[in-house]
C-alpha positions as a Markdown table, in Angstrom:
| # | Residue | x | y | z |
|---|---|---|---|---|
| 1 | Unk | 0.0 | 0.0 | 0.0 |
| 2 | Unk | 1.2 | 3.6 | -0.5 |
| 3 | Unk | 0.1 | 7.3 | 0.2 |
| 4 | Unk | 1.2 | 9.9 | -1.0 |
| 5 | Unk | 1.9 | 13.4 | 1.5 |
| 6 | Unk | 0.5 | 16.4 | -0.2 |
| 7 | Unk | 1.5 | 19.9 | -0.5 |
| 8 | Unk | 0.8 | 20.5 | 3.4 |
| 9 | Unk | 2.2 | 17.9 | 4.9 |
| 10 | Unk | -1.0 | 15.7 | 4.9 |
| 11 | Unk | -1.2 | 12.0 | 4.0 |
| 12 | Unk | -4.8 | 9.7 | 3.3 |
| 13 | Unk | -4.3 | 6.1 | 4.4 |
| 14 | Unk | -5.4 | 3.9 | 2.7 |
| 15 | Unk | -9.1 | 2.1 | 4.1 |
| 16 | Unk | -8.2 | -1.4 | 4.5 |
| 17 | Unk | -5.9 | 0.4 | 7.0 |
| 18 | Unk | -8.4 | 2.3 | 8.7 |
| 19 | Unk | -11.1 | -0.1 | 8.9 |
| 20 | Unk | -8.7 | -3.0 | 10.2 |
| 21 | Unk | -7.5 | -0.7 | 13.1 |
| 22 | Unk | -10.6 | 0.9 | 13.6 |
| 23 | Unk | -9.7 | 4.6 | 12.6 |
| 24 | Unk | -12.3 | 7.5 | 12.2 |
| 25 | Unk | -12.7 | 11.4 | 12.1 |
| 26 | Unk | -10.7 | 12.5 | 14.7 |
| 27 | Unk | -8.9 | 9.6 | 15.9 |
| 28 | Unk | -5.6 | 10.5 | 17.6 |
| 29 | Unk | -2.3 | 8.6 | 16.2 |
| 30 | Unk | 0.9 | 8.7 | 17.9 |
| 31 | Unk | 3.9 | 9.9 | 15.8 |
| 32 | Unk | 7.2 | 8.4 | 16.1 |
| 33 | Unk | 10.6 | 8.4 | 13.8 |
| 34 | Unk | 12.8 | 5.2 | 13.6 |
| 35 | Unk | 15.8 | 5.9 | 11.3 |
| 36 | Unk | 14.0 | 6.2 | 7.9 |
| 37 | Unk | 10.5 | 5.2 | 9.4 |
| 38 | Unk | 7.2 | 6.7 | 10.6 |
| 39 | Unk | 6.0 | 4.6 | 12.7 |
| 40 | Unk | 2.0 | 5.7 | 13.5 |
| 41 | Unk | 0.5 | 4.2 | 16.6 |
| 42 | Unk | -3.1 | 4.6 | 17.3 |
| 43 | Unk | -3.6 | 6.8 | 21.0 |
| 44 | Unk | -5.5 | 4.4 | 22.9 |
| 45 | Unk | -5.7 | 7.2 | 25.4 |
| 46 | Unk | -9.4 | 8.4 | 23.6 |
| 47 | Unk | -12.5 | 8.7 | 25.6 |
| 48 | Unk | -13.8 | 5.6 | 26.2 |
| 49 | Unk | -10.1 | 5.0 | 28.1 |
| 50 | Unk | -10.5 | 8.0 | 29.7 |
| 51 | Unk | -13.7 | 7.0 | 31.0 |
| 52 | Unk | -12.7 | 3.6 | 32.4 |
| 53 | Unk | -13.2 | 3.3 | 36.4 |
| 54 | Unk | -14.5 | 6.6 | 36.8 |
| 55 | Unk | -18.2 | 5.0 | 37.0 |
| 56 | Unk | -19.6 | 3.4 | 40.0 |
| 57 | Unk | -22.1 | 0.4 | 39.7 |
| 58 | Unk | -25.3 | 0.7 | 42.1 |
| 59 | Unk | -24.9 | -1.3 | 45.1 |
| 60 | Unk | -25.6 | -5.1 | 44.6 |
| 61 | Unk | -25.1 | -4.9 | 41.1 |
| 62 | Unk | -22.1 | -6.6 | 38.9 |
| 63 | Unk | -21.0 | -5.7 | 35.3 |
| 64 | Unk | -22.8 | -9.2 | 34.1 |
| 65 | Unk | -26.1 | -7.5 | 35.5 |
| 66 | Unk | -25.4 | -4.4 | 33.9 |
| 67 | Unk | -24.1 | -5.7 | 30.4 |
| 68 | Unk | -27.8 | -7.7 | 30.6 |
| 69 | Unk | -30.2 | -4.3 | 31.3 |
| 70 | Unk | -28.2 | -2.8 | 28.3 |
| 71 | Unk | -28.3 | -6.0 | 25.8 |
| 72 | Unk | -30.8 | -8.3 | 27.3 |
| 73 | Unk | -30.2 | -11.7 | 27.7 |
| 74 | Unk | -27.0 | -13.4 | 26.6 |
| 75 | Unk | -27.4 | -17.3 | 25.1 |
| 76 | Unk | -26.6 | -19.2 | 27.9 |
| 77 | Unk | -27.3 | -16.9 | 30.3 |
| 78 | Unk | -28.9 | -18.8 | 33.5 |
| 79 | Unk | -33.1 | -17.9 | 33.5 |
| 80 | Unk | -34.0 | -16.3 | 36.5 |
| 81 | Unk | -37.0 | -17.9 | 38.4 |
């Protein structure tokens, strides 16, 4: 695959790059220079890692529980009587 940088400095990757690692408008990548390289990392430091412990679950209640009132039942999931 190639991409070319244009006059300002900006380059398109290609999509089956951006689909595979999930990159969309506004996703952060990490730049970093090795020798001749670019190596582009994507940030996982985005929102949803921002966001991670900073919830509290009501008392009582685990993340199974949770996950269920959001997506219902899971197959196999035990039927409560």
């Amino acid at each position: 695959m190639e991409a070319t940088v244009a006059e300002r400095g900006q380059i398109t990757l290609p999509k089956a790059v951006r689909d595979a690692l999930g990159l969309t408008k506004g996703t952060q990548l990490k730049v970093e220079l090795d020798g001749g390289r670019i190596i582009l990392r994507k940030n996982v430091d985005d929102a949803i890692s921002r966001a991670r412990g900073r919830f509290k679950l009501p008392p009582g209640m685990t993340t199974d529980d949770v996950m269920r009132e959001l997506r219902g039942r899971a197959p196999g999931d035990p039927v409560d009587a």
